[in-house]
N, C-alpha and C positions, 0 to 999 in steps of 0.2 A: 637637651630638651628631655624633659621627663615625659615619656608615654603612659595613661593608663589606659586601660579599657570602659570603655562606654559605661557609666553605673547603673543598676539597677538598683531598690532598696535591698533587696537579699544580699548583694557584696557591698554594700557599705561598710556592713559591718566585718565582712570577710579582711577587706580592704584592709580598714583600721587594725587588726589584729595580725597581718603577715607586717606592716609597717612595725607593729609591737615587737613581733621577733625579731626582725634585721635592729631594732632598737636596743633587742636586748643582747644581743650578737654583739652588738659594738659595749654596753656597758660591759659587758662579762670579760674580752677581749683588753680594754683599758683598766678592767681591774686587774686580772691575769687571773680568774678564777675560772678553774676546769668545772668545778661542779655548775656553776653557773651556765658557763656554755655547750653542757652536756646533756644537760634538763630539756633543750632545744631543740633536739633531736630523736629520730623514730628509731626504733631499736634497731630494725634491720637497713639503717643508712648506709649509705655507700657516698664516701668522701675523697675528692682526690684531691692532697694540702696544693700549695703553691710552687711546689719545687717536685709532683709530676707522683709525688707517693700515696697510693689508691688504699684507702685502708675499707674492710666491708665490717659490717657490723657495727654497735655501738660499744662491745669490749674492746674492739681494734683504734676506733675513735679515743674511746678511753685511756685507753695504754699510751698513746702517741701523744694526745694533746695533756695529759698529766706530768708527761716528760717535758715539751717544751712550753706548755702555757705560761707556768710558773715562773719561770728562769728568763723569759724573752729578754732580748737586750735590749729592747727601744724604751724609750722614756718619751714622757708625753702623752697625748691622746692620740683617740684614734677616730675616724668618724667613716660611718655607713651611714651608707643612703642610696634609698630604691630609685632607681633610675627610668626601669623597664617590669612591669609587672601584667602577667598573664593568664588570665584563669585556661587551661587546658581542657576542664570538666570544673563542673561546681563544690569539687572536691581535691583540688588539685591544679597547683600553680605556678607559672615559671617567673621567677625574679632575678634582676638584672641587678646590683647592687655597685656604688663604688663604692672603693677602701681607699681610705689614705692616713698613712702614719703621721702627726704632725709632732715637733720638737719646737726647740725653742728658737730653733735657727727657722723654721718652718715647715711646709711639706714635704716628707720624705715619702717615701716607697708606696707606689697603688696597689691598688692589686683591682680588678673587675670579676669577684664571686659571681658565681650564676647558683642558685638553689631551685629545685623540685620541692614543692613544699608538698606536703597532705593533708586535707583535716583527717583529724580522729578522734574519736569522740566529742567532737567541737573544736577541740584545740589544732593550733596548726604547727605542724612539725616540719624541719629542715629533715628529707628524705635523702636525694640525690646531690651533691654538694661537688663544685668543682670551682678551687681557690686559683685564679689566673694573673701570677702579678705580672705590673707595667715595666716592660725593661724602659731601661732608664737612656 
């Protein structure tokens, strides 16, 4: 069950545009393009991957995801989607997101990301990031 919070016309549009990132999270992710999934986030992020490695900054995001974005070994797509979305302040939002790898055999590996997002300067960036996969 998807939760969202109660709309007002001010996060309509808030709304629409954190769905736009975790959208663009997953194309970037299925393409394997770092720059793409890097543009996503606030400089001073703090991300912990799926397998517990906390990297702070967006040079340290940089370094890590240039190393394995490109090279992943999965084939197929991938899909996000916001499940749980929270405004905190009207400037700051927690989202609940599923991941799932899909092949041609089917559904492989989850994972349930949680993002802190911010606006800034209207735009809304992945600040606080912790990638949680599904054991199997």
């Amino acid at each position: 069950m998807i939760h969202m919070p109660t709309e007002n016309t001010s996060q309509t549009a808030d709304i629409e545009a954190i769905h736009q990132v975790v959208a663009a999270v997953e194309a970037s992710q299925e393409a394997k393009d770092p720059d793409a999934f890097l543009s996503l986030f606030h400089p001073d992020a703090l991300w912990t991957t799926g397998g517990g490695k906390v990297l702070i900054g967006l040079d340290a995001i940089s370094e890590f995801t240039r190393k394995v974005l490109p090279g992943a070994s999965w084939d197929g797509r991938v899909s996000y989607t916001v499940t749980h979305l929270q405004f905190l302040r009207p400037d700051v939002a927690a989202v609940k997101v599923s991941q799932v790898y899909h092949s041609a055999d089917g559904p492989g590996d989850e994972g349930v990301p949680t993002y802190v997002m911010t606006k800034q300067d209207g735009r809304w960036l992945l600040t606080v990031c912790q990638n949680t996969q599904v054991p199997k």
